[in-house]
C-alpha positions as a printed NumPy array, in Angstrom:
array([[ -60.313, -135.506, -160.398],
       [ -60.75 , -132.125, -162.251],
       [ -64.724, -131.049, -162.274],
       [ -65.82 , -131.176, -166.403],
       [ -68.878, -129.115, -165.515],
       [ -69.086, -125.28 , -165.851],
       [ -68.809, -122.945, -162.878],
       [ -72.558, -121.301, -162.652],
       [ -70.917, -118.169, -164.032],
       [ -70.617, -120.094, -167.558],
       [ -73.994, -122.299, -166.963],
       [ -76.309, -120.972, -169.557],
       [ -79.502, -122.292, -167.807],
       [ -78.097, -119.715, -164.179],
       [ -77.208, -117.216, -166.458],
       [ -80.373, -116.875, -168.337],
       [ -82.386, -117.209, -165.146],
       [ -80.419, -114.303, -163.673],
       [ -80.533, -112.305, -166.566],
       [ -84.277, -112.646, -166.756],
       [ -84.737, -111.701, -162.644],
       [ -82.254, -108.989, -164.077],
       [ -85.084, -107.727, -166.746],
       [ -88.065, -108.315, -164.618],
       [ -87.475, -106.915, -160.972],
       [ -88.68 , -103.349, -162.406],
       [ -91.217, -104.428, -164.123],
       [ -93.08 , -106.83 , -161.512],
       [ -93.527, -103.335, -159.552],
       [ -95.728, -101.718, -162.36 ],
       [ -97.109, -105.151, -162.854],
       [ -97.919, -104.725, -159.518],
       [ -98.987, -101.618, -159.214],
       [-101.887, -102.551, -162.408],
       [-102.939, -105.413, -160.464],
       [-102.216, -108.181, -162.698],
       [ -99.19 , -110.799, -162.658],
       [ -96.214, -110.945, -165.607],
       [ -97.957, -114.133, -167.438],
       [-101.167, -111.761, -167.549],
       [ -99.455, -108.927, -168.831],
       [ -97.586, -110.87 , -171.649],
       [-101.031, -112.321, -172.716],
       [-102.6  , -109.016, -172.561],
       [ -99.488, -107.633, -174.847],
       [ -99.935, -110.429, -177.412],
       [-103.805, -109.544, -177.831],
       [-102.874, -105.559, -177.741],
       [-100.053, -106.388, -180.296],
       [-101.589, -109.005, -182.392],
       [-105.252, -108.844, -182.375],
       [-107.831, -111.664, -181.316],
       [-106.42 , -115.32 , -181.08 ],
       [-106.786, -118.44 , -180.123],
       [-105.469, -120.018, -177.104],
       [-103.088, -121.874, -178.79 ],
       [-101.786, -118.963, -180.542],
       [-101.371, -116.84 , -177.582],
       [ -99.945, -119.918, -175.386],
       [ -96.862, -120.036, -177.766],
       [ -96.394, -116.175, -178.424],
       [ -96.714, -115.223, -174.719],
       [ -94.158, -118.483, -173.673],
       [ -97.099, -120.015, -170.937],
       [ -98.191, -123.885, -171.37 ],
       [-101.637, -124.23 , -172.489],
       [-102.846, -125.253, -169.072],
       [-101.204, -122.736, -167.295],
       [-103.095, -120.262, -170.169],
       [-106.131, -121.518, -169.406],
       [-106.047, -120.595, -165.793],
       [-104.651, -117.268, -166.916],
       [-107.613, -116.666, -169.302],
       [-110.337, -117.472, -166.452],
       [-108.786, -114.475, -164.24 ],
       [-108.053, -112.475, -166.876],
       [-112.264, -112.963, -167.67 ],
       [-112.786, -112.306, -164.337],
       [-111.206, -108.851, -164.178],
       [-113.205, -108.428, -167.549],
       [-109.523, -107.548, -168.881],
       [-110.384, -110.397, -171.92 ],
       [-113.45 , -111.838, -173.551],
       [-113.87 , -114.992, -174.968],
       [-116.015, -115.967, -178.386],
       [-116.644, -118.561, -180.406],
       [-114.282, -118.999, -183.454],
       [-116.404, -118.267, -186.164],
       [-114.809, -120.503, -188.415],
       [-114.841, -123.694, -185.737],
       [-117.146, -123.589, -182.97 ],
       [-115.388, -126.138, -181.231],
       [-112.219, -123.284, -180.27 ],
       [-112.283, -120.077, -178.965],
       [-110.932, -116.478, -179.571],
       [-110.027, -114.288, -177.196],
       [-109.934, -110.781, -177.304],
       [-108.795, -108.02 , -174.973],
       [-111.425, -105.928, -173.497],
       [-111.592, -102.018, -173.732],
       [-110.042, -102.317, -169.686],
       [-107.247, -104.573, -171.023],
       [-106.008, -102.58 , -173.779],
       [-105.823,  -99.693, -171.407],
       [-103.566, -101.587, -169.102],
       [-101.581, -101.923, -171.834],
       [-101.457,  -98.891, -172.659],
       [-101.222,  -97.038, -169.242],
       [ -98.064,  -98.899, -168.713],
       [ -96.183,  -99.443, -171.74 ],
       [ -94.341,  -96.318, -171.557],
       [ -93.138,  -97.576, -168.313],
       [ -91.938, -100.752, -169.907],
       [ -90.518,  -98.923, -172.383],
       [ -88.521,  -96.907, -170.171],
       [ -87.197,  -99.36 , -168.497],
       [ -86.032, -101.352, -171.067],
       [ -84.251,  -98.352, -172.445],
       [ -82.39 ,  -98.143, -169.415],
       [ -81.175, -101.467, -168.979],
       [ -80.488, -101.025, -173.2  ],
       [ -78.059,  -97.711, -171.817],
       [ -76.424,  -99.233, -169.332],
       [ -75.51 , -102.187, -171.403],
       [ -74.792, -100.64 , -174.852],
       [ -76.99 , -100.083, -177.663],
       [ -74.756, -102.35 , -179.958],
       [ -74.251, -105.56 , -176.833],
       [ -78.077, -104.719, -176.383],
       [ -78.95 , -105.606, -179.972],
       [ -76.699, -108.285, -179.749],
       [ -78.47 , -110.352, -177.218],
       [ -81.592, -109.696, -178.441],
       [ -80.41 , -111.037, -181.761],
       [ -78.068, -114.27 , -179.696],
       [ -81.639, -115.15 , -178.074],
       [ -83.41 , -115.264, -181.168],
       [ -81.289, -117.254, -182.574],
       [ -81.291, -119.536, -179.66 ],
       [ -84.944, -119.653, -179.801],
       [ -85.093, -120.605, -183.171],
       [ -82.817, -123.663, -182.697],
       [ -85.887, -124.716, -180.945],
       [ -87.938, -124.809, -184.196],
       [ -85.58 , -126.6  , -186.888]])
């Protein structure tokens, strides 16, 4: 009887993993080299990027589950990278902002980032590049309709 299932080349669930080990191998060594872990760094880039937020906020821009984030949060306190405050408007939640220290990580390393994403952009195409950026957000939006 003939398989109906995809070969893992054509399995969208292996493919995106792989592409995403693909994208991240450089960049867990100057995640490394700052000391802080790639859920860290993505919640550190939503603060840089977008200003103070709360949790909730940050849990869906920076892709982590709101328990997971909470964790997260507590180191990042710890390595005075964030601080936490009460939401003026509700003191029930929180904001959290980066720190003076966290905004520098950001900064000391972006280039980096930036470098390497332009070299995985060259080696791909800048046209295929744009592409999958746009095919992903697309996907991702599926998600919301």
């Amino acid at each position: 009887m003939p398989r109906s299932d995809p070969k893992i080349s054509r399995s969208l669930p292996i493919m995106l993993l792989r592409g995403r080990e693909k994208v991240m191998g450089p960049i867990r060594a100057m995640l490394a080299d700052a000391g802080i872990t790639e859920q860290q760094w993505r919640v550190l880039r939503v603060l840089t990027e977008e200003g103070a937020q709360d949790p909730t906020q940050i849990a869906q821009k920076a892709c982590l589950l709101l328990p997971s984030l909470t964790r997260i949060l507590q180191k990042l306190e710890e390595k005075g990278l964030i601080h936490r405050r009460p939401d003026p408007d509700d003191g029930r939640k929180q904001i959290v902002v980066p720190t003076e220290a966290g905004a520098d990580i950001i900064r000391d390393n972006l280039s980096t980032s930036i470098e390497l994403t332009r070299q995985l952009r060259n080696q791909m195409g800048p046209d295929r590049f744009e592409l999958l950026l746009d095919l992903l957000n697309e996907l991702d939006d599926l998600n919301e309709t």
